[in-house]
C-alpha positions in Angstrom: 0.0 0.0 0.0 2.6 2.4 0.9 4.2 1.5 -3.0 0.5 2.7 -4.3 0.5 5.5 -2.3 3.9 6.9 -3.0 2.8 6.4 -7.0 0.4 9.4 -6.3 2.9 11.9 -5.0 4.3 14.3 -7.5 8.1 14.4 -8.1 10.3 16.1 -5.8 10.3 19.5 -6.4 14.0 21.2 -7.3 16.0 22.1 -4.5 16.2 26.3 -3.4 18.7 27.5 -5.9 22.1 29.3 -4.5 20.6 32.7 -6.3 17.5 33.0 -3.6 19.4 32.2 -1.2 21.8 34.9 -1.8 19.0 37.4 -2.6 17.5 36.3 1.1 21.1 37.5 2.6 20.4 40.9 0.4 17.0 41.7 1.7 18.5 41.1 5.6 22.0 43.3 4.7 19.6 46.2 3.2 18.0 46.4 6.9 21.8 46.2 8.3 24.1 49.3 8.7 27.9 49.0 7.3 29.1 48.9 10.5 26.9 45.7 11.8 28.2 41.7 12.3 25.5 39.3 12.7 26.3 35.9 13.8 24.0 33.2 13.6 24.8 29.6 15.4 23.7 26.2 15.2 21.9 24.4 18.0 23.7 21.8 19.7 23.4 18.2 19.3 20.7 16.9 22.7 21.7 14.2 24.4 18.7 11.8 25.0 20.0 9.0 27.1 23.7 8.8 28.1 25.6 8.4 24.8 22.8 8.4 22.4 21.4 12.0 21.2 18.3 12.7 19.6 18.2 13.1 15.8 20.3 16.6 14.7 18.0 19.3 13.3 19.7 22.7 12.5 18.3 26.3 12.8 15.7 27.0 10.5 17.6 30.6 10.4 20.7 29.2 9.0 18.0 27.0 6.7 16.6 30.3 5.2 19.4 31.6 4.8 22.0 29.2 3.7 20.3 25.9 3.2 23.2 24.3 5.3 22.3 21.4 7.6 25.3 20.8 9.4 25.6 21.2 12.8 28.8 22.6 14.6 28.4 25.8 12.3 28.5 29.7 13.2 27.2 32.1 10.2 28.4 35.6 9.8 27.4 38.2 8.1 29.9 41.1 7.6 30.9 44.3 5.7 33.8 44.8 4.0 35.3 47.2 1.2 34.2 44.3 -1.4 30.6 44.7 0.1 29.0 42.3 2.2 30.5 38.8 2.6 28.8 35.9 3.8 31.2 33.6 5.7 30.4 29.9 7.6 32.8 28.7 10.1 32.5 24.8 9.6 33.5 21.2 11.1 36.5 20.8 8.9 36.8 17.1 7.2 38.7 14.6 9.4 38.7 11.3 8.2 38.2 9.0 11.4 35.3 11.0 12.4 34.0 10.7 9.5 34.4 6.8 9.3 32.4 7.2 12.7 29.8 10.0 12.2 29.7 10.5 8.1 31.3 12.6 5.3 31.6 16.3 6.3 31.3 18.7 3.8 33.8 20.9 5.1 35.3 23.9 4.2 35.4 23.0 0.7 32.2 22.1 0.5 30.7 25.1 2.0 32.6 27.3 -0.9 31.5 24.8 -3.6 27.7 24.7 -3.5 26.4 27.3 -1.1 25.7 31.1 -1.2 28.7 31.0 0.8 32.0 34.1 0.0 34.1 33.0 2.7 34.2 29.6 4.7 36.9 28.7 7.6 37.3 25.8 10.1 35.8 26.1 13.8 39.5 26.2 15.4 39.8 29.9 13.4 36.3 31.2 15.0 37.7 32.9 17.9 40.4 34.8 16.0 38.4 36.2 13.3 35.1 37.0 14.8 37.0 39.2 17.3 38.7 40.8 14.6 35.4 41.1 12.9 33.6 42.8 15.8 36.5 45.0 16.8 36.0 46.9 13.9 31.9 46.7 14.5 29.6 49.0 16.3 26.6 46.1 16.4 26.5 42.7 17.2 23.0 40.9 15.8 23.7 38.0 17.7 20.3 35.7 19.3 21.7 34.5 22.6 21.0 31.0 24.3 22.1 28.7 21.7 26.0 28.3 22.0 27.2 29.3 25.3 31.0 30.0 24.3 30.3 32.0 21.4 27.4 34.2 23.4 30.7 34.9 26.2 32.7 35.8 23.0 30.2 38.0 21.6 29.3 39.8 25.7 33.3 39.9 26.0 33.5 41.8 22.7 31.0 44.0 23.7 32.2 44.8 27.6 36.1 45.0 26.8 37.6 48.2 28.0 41.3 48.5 26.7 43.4 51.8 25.4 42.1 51.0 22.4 38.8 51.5 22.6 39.5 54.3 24.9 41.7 55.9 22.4 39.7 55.0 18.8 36.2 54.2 20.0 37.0 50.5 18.0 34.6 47.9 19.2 31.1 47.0 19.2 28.6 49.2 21.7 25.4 46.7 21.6 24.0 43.3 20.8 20.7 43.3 19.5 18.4 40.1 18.5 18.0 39.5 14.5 15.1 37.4 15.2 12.4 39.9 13.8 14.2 40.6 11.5 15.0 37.3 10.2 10.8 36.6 10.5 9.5 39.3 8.5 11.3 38.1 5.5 10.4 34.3 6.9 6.7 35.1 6.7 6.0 35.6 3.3 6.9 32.3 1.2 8.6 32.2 -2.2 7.6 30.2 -4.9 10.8 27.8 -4.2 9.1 27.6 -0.4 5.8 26.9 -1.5 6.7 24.1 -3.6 8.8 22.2 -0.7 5.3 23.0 1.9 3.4 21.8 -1.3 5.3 18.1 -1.0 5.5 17.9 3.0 1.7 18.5 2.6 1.0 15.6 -0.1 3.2 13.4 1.7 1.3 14.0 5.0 -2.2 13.9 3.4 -1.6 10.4 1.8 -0.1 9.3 5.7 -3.7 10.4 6.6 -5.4 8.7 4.5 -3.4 5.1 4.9 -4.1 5.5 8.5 -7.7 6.1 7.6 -7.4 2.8 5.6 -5.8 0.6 8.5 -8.3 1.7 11.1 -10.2 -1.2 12.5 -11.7 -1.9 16.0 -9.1 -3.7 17.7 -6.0 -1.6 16.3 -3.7 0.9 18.6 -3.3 4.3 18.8 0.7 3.8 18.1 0.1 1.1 15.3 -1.8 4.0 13.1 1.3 6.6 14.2 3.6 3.5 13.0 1.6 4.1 9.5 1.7 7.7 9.4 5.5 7.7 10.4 6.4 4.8 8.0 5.0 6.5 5.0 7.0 10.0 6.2 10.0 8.1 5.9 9.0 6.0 2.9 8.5 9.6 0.8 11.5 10.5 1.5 11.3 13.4 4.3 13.1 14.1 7.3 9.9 12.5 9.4 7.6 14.3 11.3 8.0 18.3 11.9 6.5 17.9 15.7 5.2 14.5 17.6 2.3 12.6 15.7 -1.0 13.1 18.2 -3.0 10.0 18.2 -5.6 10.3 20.3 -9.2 7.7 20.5 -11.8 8.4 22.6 -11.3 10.3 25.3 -8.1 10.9 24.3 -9.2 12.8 21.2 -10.5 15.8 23.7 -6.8 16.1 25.0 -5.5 18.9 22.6 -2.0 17.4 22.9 -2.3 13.8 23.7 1.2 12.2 23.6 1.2 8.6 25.0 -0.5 7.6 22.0 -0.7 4.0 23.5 -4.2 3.1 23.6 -6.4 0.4 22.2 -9.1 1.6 19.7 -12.5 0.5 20.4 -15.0 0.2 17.3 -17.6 2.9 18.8 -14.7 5.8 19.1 -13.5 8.5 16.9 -10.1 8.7 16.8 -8.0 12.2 16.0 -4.8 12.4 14.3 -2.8 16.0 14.8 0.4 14.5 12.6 2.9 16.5 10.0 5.3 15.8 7.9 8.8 17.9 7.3 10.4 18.1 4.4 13.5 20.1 3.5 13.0 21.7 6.7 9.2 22.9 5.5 6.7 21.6 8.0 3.3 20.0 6.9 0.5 20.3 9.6 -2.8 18.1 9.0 -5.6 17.2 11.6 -8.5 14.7 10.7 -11.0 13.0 13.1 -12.9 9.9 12.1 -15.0 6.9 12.8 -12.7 3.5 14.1 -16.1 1.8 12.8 -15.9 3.3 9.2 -19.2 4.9 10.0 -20.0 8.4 11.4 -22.8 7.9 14.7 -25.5 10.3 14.8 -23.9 11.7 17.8 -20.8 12.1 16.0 -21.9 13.2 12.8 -23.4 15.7 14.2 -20.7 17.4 15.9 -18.0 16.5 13.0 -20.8 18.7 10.4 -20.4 21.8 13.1 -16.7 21.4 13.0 -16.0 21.4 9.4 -18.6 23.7 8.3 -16.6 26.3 10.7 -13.0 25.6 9.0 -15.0 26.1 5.7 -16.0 29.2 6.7 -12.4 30.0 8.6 -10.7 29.2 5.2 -12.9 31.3 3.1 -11.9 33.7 5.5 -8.4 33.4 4.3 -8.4 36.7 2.4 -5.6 38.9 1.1 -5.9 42.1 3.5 -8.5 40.4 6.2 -6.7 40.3 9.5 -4.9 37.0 10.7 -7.8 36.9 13.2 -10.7 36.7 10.8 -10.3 32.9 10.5 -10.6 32.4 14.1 -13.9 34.5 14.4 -15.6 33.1 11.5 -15.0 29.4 12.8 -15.8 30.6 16.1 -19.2 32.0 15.0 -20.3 28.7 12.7 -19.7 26.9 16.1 -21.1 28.8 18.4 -24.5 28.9 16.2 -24.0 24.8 15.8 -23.9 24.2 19.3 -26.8 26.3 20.1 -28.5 24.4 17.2 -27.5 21.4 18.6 -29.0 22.5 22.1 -25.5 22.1 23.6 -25.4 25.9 24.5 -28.1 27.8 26.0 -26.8 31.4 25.3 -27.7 34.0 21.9 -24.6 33.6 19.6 -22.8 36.7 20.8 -23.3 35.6 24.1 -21.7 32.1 23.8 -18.6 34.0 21.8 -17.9 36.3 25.2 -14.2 35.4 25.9 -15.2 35.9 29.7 -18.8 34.1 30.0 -19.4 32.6 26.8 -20.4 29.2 26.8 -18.1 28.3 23.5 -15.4 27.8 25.4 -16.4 24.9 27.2 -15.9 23.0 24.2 -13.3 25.1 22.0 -10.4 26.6 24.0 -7.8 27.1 21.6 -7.0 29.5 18.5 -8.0 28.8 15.1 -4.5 29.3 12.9 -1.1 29.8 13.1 1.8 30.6 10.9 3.4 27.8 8.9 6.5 27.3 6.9 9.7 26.3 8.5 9.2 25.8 11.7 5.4 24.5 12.1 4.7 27.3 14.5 6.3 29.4 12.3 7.9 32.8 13.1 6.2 36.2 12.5 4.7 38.8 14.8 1.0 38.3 14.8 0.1 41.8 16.3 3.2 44.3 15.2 1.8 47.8 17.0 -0.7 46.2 19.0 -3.0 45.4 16.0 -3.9 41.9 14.0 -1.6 41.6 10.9 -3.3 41.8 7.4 -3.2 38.9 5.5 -0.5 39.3 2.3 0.3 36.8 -0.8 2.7 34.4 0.3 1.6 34.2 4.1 1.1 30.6 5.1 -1.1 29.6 7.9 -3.2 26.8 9.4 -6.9 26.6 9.9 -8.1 24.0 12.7 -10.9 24.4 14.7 -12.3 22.0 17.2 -14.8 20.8 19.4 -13.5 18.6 22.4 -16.0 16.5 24.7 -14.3 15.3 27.5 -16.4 13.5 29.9 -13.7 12.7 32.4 -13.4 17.0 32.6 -14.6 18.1 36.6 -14.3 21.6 35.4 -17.3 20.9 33.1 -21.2 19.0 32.5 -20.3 17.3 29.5 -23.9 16.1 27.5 -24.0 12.8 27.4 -24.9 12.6 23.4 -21.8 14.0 23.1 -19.5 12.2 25.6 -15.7 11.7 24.9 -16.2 13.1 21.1 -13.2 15.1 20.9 -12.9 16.3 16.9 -10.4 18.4 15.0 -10.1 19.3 11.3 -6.9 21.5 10.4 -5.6 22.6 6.8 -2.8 24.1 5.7 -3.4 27.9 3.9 -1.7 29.5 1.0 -3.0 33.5 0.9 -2.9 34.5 -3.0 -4.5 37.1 -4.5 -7.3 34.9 -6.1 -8.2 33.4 -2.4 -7.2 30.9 -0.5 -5.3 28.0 -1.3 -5.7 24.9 0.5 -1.8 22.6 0.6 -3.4 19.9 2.1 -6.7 19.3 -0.3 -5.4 16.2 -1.2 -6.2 14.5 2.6 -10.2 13.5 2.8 -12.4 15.3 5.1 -16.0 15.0 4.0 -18.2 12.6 5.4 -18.9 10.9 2.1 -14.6 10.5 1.8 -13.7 9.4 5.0 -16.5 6.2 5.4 -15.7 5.6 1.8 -11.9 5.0 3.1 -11.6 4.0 6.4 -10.8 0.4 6.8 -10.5 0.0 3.3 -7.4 -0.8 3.3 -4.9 -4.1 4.3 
C-alpha cells in the first residue's frame, strides 16, 4: 500500500537554488548598517539517554538563509570594502570521524555549492570574529544557543582596553536579529511553496493510509507507525512535531502524547500528525470513525466542525486580519452548538471570551503561521494590531470541538460524551483566495467512510 500510495505523489520538487538564497542575505544586509556583524549559530546536538542524542536538526535561520544542515556551524554576516561577505565557520573534514559520524562537507564544501563568499574551520572562529567585531559597532547576535560563542560575543561588547579608549573600536550593543529574520520568513517564495506543497502531499496520503488501516481492535501507536512509515517512505526528514493520536477520550486532549491506547470500534479517533520536508513543515488534523461509519452523535458534531473551518478558510483573504479565520470558525460553532442544544446562550453571548459558553468545548485558537518551523515565526500583532493577511503568508486553519467527559471543570452532555474532533488545513494566501496545501487528505463525510478500513 505504501508502493501505491507513494505512485500518487508528484516528483520532488527542485531544490532552493544558490541565487535565492543569496537574494534572502540581500533583503537582511539592506536592513543592516555597514558597521553591523551578525552571527548566527547552530543548536547543539541533545543528548537523549547517556551516549545516544536525539536526531540533529539545524536552525531553521541558518536554513533560510543558507540551506546548510550541518551542525557545529556559526554564520556571519559582515561588511567589508568588497561589500557584504557571507562567511560559515564549519566542522572541517577529518577522516576517522567521519568513518564514525559520516562525510563532512567541510570547508570545501561550504565554498562549492552554497551562497557562501568565505568559509573557515571552527579552530579559526575565535580569531576572526574578534577581529570582525572590533571593527563593529553592532552585534545581531540571538543569545541562548551556544554558550561559548554568546561569552565571545558579551566579552567583545564589555572590553575596555586603550584602544577602545583611544579609537572608539569595538562593538557598543547586541541586538536580536530574530524579527528581522521573520519578516522576511513570513512571506513564502515560490521555491518555499513548492517544498510546503510536497510535505503537505506526503502528510495527506499518511492520513489517509491510516484512515485505511483503522479497525476496531488496532492501537493508537500502530496507526502513528503508519503515518510515520509512510514520512519516511516519501522520503522526508519525518515528522516536523510529535504525531498526536488520540481515540476516545483521548481525542479531547489537545496534545495527547502517549498515544498507547487500544481503539474501540464505537470511538473517533484524532490524528494531529505532520510531515517535514526540506525543513518545510506539513501540519494536517482529521478526526474519524474506528467503525468506518460516522454515529448520529458524531456526525453531528464533525458537520459543526468542518462547516466552521470552511467558513475559517474562506476567510483566508488577502488584507483580512490573521484573526478573521478564528472569528468566523468561532461564529459557525457557536450557532452549531446552540443548534444542537448544547449551549443555551444567543450567539454573541456564547462567543464572550469571559462568559461565553463556547469555550467549554473550543479553548484554543484557530490558525497559526506555517513554513519552516510549524509554528512558524512572525509577529502576529506588530503595533498592537492583527496583521493583514499578504500573498505568500502561510497559515493553518483548525478548529475544534473537544468533549471530554472525564473534565470536573465541566457537565459534559452525554450525546456527546468523549467526542473530541479536529479538522486542520494548511493555507496559501494569494490574490485569487485561498489556497488549500493539504486538499489532497479527505475530510467529507462521504470520503472518510468511503476510506476507512479500506485498506490491508
Amino acid at each position: 500500500m505504501f508502493a501505491e500510495a507513494l505512485s500518487r505523489l508528484p516528483p520532488q520538487p527542485a531544490e532552493t537554488q544558490v541565487g535565492e538564497y543569496r537574494q534572502r542575505q540581500s533583503l537582511l544586509t539592506d536592513q543592516l548598517r555597514e558597521n553591523d556583524v551578525l552571527v548566527l549559530a547552530s543548536p547543539r546536538h541533545a543528548v537523549r539517554s547517556n551516549d545516544v542524542g536525539y536526531p540533529y536538526r539545524t536552525s531553521s535561520d541558518l536554513i533560510y538563509l543558507t540551506g546548510w544542515l550541518e551542525s557545529e556551524t556559526t554564520y556571519v554576516l559582515r561588511h567589508t570594502s568588497d561589500g557584504w561577505k557571507s562567511c560559515l565557520f564549519v566542522q572541517a573534514k577529518d577522516t576517522l570521524k567521519e568513518i564514525w559520524e559520516g562525510r563532512r562537507p567541510g570547508v570545501e564544501g561550504a565554498l562549492s555549492a552554497y551562497a557562501i563568499d568565505e568559509a573557515y574551520s571552527n579552530e579559526e572562529l575565535e580569531e576572526r570574529l574578534l577581529v570582525w567585531m572590533n571593527d563593529a559597532k553592532r552585534v545581531f547576535h540571538r543569545g541562548g544557543t551556544n554558550t561559548a560563542l554568546d561569552s565571545l560575543v558579551e566579552s567583545a561588547v564589555r572590553r575596555r582596553d586603550r584602544a577602545r579608549q583611544q579609537f572608539g573600536t569595538g562593538p557598543v550593543a547586541v541586538e536580536d536579529p530574530s524579527g528581522l529574520l521573520a519578516e522576511l520568513r513570513l512571506r513564502k517564495s515560490t521555491s518555499e511553496i513548492d517544498q510546503l506543497v510536497y510535505a503537505s502531499k506526503v502528510a495527506s496520503l499518511a492520513h489517509e493510509l491510516a484512515m485505511r488501516h483503522s479497525r476496531k481492535g488496532i492501537t493508537e501507536y500502530q496507526l502513528q507507525g503508519v503515518i510515520e512509515g509512510f514520512f519516511a517512505y516519501a522520503g522526508t526528514a519525518g515528522w516536523s512535531y510529535p504525531s498526536i493520536v488520540g481515540c476516545g477520550e483521548n481525542a479531547t486532549i489537545l496534545h495527547y502524547k502517549t498515544n498507547s491506547d487500544v481503539c474501540g470500534d464505537d470511538e473517533v479517533i484524532l490524528i494531529d500528525a505532520g510531515a517535514e520536508y526540506r525543513g518545510y513543515a506539513s501540519d494536517i488534523t482529521r478526526s474519524w470513525p474506528i467503525s468506518g461509519t460516522f454515529t448520529e452523535a458524531q456526525k453531528e458534531i464533525y458537520e459543526v466542525v468542518l462547516d466552521a473551518q470552511l467558513a475559517g478558510i474562506e476567510a483566508c483573504q488577502v488584507g483580512n486580519p490573521y484573526t478573521a479565520p478564528h472569528e468566523a470558525a468561532r461564529r459557525v460553532m457557536a450557532e452549531g452548538l446552540i443548534r444542537l442544544g448544547v449551549i443555551s446562550q444567543t450567539v454573541e453571548e456564547a462567543l464572550d471570551l469571559e462568559t461565553g459558553e463556547l469555550k467549554r468545548w473550543y479553548m484554543h485558537n484557530t490558525s497559526h503561521w506555517i513554513g519552516l518551523d510549524v509554528h512558524d515565526v512572525g509577529v502576529y500583532k506588530p503595533g498592537g494590531e492583527p496583521r493583514l493577511l499578504e500573498p505568500g503568508m502561510c497559515l493553518t486553519v483548525e478548529p475544534g470541538l473537544y468533549f471530554g467527559a472525564w473534565r470536573p471543570d465541566v457537565k459534559c452532555p452525554k450525546r456527546y460524551a468523549n467526542i473530541g474532533i479536529r479538522i486542520e488545513d494548511d493555507i496559501l494566501i494569494t490574490d485569487d483566495g485561498p489556497v488549500i496545501l493539504t486538499d489532497d487528505c479527505p475530510k467529507t463525510i462521504e470520503e472518510i467512510e468511503a476510506i476507512v478500513g479500506n485498506g490491508p
